[in-house]
N, C-alpha and C positions, 0 to 999 in steps of 0.2 A: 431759748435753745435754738428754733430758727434762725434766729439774727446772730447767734454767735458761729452755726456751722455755714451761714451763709459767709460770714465776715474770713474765717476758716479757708474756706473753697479759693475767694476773692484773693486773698492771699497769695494763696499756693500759685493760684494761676499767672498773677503778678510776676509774682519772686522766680518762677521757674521764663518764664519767656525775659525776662532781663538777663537774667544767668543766661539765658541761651545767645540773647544775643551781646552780652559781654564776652563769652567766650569767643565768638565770632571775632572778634575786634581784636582781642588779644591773640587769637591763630594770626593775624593779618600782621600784628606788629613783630611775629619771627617768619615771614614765609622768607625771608632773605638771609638771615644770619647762616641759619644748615645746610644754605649751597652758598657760601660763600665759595669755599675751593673753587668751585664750579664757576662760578662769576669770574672769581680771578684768572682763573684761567682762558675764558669766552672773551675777556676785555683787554686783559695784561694789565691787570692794576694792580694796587699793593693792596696790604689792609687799612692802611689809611685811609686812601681813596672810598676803599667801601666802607668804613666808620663812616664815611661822609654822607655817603644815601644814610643813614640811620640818624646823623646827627641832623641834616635836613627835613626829612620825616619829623623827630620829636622836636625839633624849633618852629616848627612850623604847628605844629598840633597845637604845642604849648601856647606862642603868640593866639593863636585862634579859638582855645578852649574861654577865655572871658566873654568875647563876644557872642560864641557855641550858646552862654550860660545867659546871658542877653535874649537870645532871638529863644528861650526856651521859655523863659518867663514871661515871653511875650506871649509864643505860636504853639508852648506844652510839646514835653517832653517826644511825645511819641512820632509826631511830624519830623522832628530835628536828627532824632533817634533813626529811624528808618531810611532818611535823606543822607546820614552817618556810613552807613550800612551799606547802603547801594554806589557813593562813591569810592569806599574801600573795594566794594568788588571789581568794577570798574574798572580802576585802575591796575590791579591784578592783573587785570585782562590784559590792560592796556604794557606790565612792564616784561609780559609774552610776548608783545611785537616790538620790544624798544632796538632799535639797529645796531647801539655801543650804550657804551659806558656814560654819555655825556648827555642819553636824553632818559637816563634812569635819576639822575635830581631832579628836573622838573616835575615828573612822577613822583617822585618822593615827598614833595609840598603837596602834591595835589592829596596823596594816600593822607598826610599829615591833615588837612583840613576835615576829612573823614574820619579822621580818631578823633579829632576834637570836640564832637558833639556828647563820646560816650559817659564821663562822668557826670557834667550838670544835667542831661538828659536822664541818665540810666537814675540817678540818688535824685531828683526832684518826684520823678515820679513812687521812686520807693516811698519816701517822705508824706508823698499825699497818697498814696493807696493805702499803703501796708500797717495793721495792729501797730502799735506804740510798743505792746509787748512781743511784739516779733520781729523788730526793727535789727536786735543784735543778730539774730539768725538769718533776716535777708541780706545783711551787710555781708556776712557769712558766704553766703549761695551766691551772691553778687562774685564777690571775690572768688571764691572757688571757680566757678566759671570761668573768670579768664584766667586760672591757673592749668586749665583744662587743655582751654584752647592753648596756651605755654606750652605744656606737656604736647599734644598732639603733632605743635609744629613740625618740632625738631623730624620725630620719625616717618612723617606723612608725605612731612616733602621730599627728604631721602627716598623714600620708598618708591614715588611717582616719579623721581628725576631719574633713578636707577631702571624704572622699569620704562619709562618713552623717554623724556630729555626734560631738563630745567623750564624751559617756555609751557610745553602741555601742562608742567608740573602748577607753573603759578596759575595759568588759566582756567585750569579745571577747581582750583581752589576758589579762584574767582568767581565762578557761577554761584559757588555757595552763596557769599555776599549780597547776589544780586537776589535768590531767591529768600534768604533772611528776612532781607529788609520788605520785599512781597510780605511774607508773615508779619513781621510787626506791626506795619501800615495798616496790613488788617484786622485789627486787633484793639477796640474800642475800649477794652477794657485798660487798655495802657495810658489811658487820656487821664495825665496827672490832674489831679486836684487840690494841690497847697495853696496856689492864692484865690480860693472859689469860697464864697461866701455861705455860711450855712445858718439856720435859724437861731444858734445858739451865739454865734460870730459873724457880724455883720461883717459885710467888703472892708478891706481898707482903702485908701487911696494909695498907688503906688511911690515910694521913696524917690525924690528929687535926686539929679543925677549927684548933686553934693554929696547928700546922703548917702546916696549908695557906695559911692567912692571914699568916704570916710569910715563905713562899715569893710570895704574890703582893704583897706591902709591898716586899718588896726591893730594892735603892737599882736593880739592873739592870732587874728588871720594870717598876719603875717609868718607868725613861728610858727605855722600851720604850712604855711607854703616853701619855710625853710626846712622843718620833716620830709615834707615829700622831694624835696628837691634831691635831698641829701641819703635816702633810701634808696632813690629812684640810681643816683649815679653809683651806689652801692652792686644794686641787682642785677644791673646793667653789665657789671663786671661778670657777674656768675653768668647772668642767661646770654650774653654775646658772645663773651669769651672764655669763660670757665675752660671748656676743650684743648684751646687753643695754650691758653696758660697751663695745665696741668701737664700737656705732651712736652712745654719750652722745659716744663720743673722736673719732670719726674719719668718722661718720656711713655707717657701714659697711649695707651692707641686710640685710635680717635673715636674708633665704634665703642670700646668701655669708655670714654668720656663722656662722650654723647649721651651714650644711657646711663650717665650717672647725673647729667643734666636732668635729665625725664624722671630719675629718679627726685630729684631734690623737687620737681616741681609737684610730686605725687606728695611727696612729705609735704609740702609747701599748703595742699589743696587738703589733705588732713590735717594740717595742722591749723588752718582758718575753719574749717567744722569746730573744733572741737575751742578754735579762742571766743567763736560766735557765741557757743552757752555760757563761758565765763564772762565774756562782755557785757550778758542780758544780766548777768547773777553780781557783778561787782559795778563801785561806783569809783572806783582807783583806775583806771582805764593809765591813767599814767603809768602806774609799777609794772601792770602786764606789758606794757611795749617795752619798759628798760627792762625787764628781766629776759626777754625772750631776745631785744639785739643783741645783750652783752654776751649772753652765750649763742647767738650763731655768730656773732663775730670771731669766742674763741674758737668754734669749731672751723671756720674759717683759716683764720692763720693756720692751726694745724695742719690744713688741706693741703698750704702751702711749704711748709717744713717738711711731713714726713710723707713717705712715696706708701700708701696701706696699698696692700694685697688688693684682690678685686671685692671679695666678702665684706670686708673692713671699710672699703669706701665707700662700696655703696651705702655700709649701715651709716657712714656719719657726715657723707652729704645729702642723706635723706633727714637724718637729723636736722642739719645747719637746716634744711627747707621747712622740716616742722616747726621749728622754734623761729623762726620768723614769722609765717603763717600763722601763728596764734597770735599777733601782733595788730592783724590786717584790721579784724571787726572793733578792737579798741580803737587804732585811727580812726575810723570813722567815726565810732560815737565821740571822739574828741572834737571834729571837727564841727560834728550838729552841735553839741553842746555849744557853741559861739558862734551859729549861725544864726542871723538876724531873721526875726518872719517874715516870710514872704520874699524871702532872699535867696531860694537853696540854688535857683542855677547859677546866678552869677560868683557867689561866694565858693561854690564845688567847683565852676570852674576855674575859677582863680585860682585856689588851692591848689588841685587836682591837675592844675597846666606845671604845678613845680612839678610832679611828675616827669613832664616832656622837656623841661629845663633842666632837669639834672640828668635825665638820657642822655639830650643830646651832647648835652658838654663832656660827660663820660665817656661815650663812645668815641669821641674823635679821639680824646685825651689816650685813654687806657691803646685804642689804635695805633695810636701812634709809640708810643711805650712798647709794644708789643714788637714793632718793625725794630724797634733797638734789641729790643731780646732782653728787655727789664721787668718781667714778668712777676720778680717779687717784688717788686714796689708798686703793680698793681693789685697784688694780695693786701698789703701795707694799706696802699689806701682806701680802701673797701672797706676796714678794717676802722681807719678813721674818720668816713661817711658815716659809719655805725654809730660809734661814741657821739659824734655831734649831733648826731639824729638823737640819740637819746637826751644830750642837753636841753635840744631844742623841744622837745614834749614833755621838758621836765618843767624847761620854764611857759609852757603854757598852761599849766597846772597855776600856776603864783598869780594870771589873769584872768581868771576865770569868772573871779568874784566880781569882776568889771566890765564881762561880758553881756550881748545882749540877749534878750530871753530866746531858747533854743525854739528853731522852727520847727512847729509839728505837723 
């Protein structure tokens, strides 16, 4: 009974300082987007141009999240984690004093190498701390958490840029980061343990760099990294631009847009609670993610066709967000399921960098679509990032059986 409420406590404490500082990271990847006006207007640039800070940002993460998931299974999560953390602050600080437009990219690689540590860091250490039987729930907490920091952005930084100006606005966000990462550093219990040898499993020797590179080539890893790539340029669409497209469609105001963004991210962060108990209770991890695209993609297109009232939309861009959201805790268990032992940073971050690959190429893409005033064919294609997302986790289901044994 000791050892299980011991193992209980261990958990909790785990699973809650990840989620916290997941959230953190994910506040950092919007403090740009909800003063855009604001930018455009301080620089004289288009939307283009500022898709560019973001497509920068997540090429940069992406490129950098393999090698993030390298130095993690080398030096453990919590070192890389915290070093994450404090350069996203940082630079926060740092894009408070930028003079123009032109020294907000090189800031933007630098924020981007600081998000890159957050998935093989944050899921290696879940992997070696956290119950077997609680893995679908921390996947869960995980993910909610930076649905959190999602939601927060938008109104947080409005709020601070309304109340002093945009510069205080990101810097004072900034401090958060730096003292974050404070907390986690200090925080011993976050020192993953997946490839630590114990009396029941001896050490292994680690995978030759062949190895490893043929483990992360494989035909599953792969459709693992075309999901995320292809969700990731999906959401992008909603949490970038949603606002901006729905005032081109329907001439919606930007303050009910905006909170209808915060809304979807609420349903979003509800709707990963409640996919985390189904993902601990089913072994079909596949049919919950096609069930839950294909209806937020319908609700989706609707978004874009008809102009609902304010009641009406929020009810069914809160939806579109819950029915993604139940989605999240299956990915992930798809992705362990074909993760080689003793592999979870470099394979997570592999994976987890299509994330930043399909950002980035989204944002400039939909950016630019956006300065034509083609806003439904960025509805459209969101729409068919969905469907492809669904093939691609349909067909890593048919590989499974050729996977290698899942790391624990």
């Amino acid at each position: 009974m000791t050892t299980a409420v011991g193992t209980l406590g261990r958990d909790v404490r785990v699973i809650s300082l990840i989620g916290a500082a997941h959230s953190t990271s994910h506040f950092y990847q919007l403090v740009l987007p909800p003063i855009f006006p604001l930018l455009r207007e301080a620089f004289g640039v288009g939307y283009t141009e500022l898709g560019l800070i973001v497509t920068i940002f997540y090429a940069t993460s992406g490129v950098m999240q393999m090698p993030a998931g390298f130095l993690v299974d080398r030096f453990g999560g919590r070192v890389v984690l915290s070093g994450g953390l404090a350069l996203l602050g940082g630079t926060a600080l740092l894009y408070g004093l930028a003079p123009n437009y032109w020294m907000m990219l090189p800031l933007a690689a630098l924020a981007g190498i600081g998000n890159s540590v957050f998935h093989p860091a944050d899921y290696s250490i879940i992997i070696g701390k956290v119950s077997r039987g609680r893995l679908g729930r921390a996947y869960s907490v995980h993910a909610v958490g930076g649905n959190i920091g999602w939601a927060l952005a938008p109104t947080l930084m409005v709020l601070l840029s309304s109340a002093f100006n945009w510069r205080v606005a990101i810097m004072t966000v900034g401090a958060v980061g730096i003292a974050m990462a404070i907390l986690v550093f200090s925080q011993p219990s976050l020192t993953d343990a997946d490839t630590r040898p114990t009396v029941a499993e001896p050490a292994q020797p680690p995978l030759a760099l062949k190895d490893a590179l043929a483990a992360l080539l494989s035909r599953t890893i792969l459709l693992c990294f075309a999901y995320q790539s292809l969700m990731a340029a999906a959401l992008t669409g909603v949490q970038t631009y949603f606002p901006v497209i729905l005032g081109d469609l329907h001439g919606t105001p930007l303050a009910i847009a905006s909170t209808g963004l915060t809304v979807y991210l609420l349903g979003s962060a509800a709707g990963i609670l409640f996919g985390g108990i189904m993902a601990d209770r089913s072994d079909r991890h596949d049919r919950l993610i096609a069930f839950g695209l294909f209806a937020t993609a319908g609700v989706i297109l609707s978004l874009g066709y008809i102009n609902y009232a304010t009641a009406p939309f929020f009810m069914a861009i809160g939806l579109a967000g819950f029915l993604q959201g139940t989605t999240s805790s299956s990915r992930d268990m798809v992705v362990r399921s074909v993760t080689p032992k003793g592999t979870a940073g470099r394979v997570f971050g592999f994976v987890y960098s299509g994330l930043d690959t399909g950002s980035a190429l989204a944002a400039l893409l939909f950016g630019a679509l956006l300065d034509l005033h083609l806003s439904i064919v960025v509805i459209w294609a969101m729409v068919l990032f969905l469907v492809l997302a669904i093939w691609s986790i349909m067909a890593v289901r048919h590989g499974t059986v050729r996977a290698a044994q899942p790391a624990e």
